[in-house]
C-alpha positions as CSV (number, residue, x, y, z in Angstrom):
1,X,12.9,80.5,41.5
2,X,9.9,81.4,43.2
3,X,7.8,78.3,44.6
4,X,10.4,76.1,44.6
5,X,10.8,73.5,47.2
6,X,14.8,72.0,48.9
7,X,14.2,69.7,45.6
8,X,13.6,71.9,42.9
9,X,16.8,73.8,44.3
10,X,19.2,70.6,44.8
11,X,18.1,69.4,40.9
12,X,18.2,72.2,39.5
13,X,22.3,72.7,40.6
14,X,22.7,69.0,40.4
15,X,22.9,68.1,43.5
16,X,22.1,64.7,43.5
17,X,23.2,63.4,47.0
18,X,21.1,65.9,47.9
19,X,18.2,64.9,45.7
20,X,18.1,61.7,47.1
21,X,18.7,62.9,50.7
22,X,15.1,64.4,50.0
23,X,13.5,62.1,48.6
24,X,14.1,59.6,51.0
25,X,13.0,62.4,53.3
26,X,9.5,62.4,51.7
27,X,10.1,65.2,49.1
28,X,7.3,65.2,46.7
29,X,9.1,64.9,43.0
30,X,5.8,65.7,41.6
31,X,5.2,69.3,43.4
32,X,5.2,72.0,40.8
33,X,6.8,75.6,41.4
34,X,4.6,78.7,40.6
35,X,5.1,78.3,36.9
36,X,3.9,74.7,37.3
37,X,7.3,72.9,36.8
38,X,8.7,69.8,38.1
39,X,12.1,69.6,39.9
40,X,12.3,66.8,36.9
41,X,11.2,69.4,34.7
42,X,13.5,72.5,35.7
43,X,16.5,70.0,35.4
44,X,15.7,68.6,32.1
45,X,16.4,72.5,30.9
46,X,20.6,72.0,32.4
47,X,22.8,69.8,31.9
48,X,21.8,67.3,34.3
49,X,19.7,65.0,31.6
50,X,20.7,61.7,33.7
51,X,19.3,62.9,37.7
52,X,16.1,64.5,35.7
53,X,15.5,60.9,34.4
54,X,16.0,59.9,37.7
55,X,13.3,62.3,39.5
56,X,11.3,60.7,36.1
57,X,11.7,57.4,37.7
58,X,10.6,58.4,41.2
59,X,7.7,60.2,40.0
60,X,6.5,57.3,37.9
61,X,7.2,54.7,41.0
62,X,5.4,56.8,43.4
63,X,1.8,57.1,41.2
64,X,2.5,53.5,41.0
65,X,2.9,52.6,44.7
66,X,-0.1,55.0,45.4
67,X,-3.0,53.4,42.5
68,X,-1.9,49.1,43.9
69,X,-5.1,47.8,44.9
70,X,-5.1,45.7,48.2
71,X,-3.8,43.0,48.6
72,X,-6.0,39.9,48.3
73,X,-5.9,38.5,52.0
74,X,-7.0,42.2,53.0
75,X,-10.0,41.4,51.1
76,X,-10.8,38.0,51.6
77,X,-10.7,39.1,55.4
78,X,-13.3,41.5,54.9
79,X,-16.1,39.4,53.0
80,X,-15.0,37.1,55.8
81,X,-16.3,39.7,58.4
82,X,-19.2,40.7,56.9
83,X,-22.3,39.2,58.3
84,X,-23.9,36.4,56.4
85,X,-26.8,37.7,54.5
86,X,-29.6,35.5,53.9
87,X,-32.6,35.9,51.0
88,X,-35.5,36.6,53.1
89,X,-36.7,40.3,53.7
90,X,-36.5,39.7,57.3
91,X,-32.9,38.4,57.8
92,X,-31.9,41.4,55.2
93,X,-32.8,44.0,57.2
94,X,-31.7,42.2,60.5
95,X,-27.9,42.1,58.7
96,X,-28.2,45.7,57.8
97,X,-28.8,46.8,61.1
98,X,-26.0,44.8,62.6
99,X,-23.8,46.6,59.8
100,X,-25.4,49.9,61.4
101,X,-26.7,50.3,57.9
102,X,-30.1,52.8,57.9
């Protein structure tokens, strides 16, 4: 029981009103305990097979949400921004410093 966070403690018993309470709270469902387990992990080992594939779920959707790329308009606004460079040494090096670029 040592390192374990208000989730490890509320999947572990089952608790999963409170599980999602916590999660919706920000809870972490990937934060590991001192022996390096998952609240997913230290429910898996009770009974409660069905809310340690839930905490599953949430972990996956998280890693997800956190590797997206942005979004396309984000992008096209920043090439957009940039200054125009032009091929001549000269007009280079006047775009770089205008980009405070040494």
């Amino acid at each position: 029981m040592e390192g374990w966070t208000c989730l490890h403690h509320a999947a572990y018993y089952g608790h999963r009103a409170a599980v999602e309470l916590l999660l919706e709270a920000g809870a972490d469902p990937s934060a590991r305990d001192q022996c390096g387990k998952t609240a997913a992990e230290l429910t898996r080992q009770t009974r409660y097979a069905e809310l340690a594939d839930f905490l599953e779920q949430e972990e996956e959707g998280r890693k997800r949400s956190e590797c997206k790329r942005p979004k396309r308009g984000r992008r096209r606004k920043l090439i957009k921004e940039a200054p125009a460079i032009k091929g001549n040494k000269n007009s280079l090096n006047e775009s770089f410093s205008e980009m405070n670029i040494d």
